[in-house]
N, C-alpha and C positions, 0 to 999 in steps of 0.2 A: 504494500500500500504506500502510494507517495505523501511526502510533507503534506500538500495540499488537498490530498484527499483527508486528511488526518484531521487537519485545520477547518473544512468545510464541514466533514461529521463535529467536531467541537463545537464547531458555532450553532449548530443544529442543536447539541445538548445542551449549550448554557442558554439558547432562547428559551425552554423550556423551564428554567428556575425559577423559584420564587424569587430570589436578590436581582435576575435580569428583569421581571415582572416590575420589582419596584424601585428599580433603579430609573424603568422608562416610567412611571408613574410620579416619579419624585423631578424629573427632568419638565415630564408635562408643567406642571404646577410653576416650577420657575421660568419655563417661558411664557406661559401665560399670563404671568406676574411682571416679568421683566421687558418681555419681549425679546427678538432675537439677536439684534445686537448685543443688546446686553446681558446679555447670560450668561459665562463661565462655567469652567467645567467643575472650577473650584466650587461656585453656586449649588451645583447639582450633586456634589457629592456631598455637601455640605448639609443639605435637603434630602437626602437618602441618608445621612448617618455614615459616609464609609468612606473608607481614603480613596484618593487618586490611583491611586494602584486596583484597590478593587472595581474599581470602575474602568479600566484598561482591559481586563481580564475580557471584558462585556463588551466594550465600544471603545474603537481609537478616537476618537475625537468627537466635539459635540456637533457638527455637523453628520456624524455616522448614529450619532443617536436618535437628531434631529428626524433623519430621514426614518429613522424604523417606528416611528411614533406617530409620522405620516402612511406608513406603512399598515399600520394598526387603525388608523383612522380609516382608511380604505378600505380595509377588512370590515370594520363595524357599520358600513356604511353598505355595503353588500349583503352580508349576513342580515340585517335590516331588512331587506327586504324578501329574504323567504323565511315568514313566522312559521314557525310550527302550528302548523291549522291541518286538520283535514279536509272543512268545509270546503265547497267547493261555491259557496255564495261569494260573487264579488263585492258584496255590499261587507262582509264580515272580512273579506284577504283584505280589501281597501282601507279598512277602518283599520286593523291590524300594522298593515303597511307603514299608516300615516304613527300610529304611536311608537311602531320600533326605529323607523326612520328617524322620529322626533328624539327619543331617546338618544341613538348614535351622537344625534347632533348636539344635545345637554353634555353628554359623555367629552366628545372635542371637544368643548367650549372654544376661547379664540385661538387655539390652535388652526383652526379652519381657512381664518385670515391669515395668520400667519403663513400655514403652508399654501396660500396661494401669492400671498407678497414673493415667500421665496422662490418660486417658481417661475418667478416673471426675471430675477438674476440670477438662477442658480439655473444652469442647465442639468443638469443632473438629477434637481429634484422637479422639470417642469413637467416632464412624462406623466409621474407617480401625482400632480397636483392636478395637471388636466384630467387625469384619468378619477378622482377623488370629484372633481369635478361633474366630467362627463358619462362615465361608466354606470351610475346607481339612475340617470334619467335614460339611458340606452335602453338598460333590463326593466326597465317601469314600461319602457313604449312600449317593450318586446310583449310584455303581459297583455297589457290594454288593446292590441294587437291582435294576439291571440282571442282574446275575447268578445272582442268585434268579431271578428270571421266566425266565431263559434253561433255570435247571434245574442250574448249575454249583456253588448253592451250597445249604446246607439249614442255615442258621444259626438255632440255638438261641433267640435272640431275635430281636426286631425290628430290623433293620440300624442304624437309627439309635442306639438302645444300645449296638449295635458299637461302630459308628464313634464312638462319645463315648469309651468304653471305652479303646479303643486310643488313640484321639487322645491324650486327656486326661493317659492313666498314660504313656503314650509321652514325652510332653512333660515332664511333670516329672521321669519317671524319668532323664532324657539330663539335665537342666539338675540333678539332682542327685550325677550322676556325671561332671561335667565336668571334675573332676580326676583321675578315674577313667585307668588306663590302657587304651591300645588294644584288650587283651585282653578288658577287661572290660567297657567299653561292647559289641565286637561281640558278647559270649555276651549281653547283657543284651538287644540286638536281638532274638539267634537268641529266646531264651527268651519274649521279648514274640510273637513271628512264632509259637509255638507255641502262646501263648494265644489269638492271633485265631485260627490256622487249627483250635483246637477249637473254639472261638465260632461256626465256621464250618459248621461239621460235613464239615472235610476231612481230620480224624486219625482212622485204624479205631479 
């Protein structure tokens, strides 16, 4: 087996740790606090509890941290959108959709903007910020799509206008009511869930 196969199973097993879990968990919070200039790795390990060193072990630099927390943002943001349902009512995946998406989005918090500021300089991370971007309204058309041709749905426009529609106000509507209480994030859902399901043409 070569160094680098050695080194890529490694990195494979310490993604899986608890300390690499809260290592990018303790990273979140300081850039969301700090913002990305200003963040240090001194900052994040200091916020994790753990030397520089132990934080090496995990990530070379906070740009390699940066990006795997954008990484995770993407993932939450997919997983988001197939809920464990069996239903096969559109009215109930929809409703579903809108509160694990919404979640995802509470979860980022302004990491969101952040990985799209960096995105726009960091070629490296502009792929993974488009795609964080554009990929979670792709797989919405692709559904709403589906659904049309099946006959379950008769939406007012053309599904990808939907799904920008909802995505879009979805997104910043949660990230604008993040201090918002409990109450009022979930009517803000319901209230979004009853703009798609007219978009939809599934309100008499």
């Amino acid at each position: 087996m070569t160094h680098s196969t050695w080194a890529v199973r490694g990195a494979r097993e310490r993604s899986h740790t608890d300390r690499h879990r809260a290592l990018l968990d303790a990273a979140a919070r300081v850039f969301a606090a700090r913002g990305y200039a200003n963040t240090t790795v001194a900052a994040i390990t200091a916020e994790a509890g753990v030397a520089r060193a132990t934080m090496y072990v995990y990530f070379a630099s906070k740009e390699e941290i940066f990006h795997a927390l954008a990484i995770r943002v993407r993932d939450g943001f997919l997983a988001a959108q197939e809920p464990d349902l069996e239903s096969d009512d559109p009215r109930v995946m929809l409703r579903a959709t809108i509160d694990t998406f919404a979640a995802a989005v509470e979860a980022a918090g302004p990491l969101l903007r952040l990985i799209d500021e960096r995105g726009a300089v960091d070629p490296t991370l502009a792929p993974l910020a488009e795609e964080i971007a554009e990929r979670p309204i792709r797989r919405f058309t692709r559904y709403l799509e589906r659904q049309f041709d099946a006959g379950t749905l008769t939406p007012v426009v053309p599904p990808r206008v939907i799904a920008e529609t909802i995505g879009y106000t979805l997104t910043r509507g949660t990230l604008d009511r993040g201090n918002a209480s409990a109450a009022a994030r979930s009517e803000y859902r319901e209230q979004i869930g009853i703009v798609a399901e007219s978009l939809l043409g599934l309100r008499s």
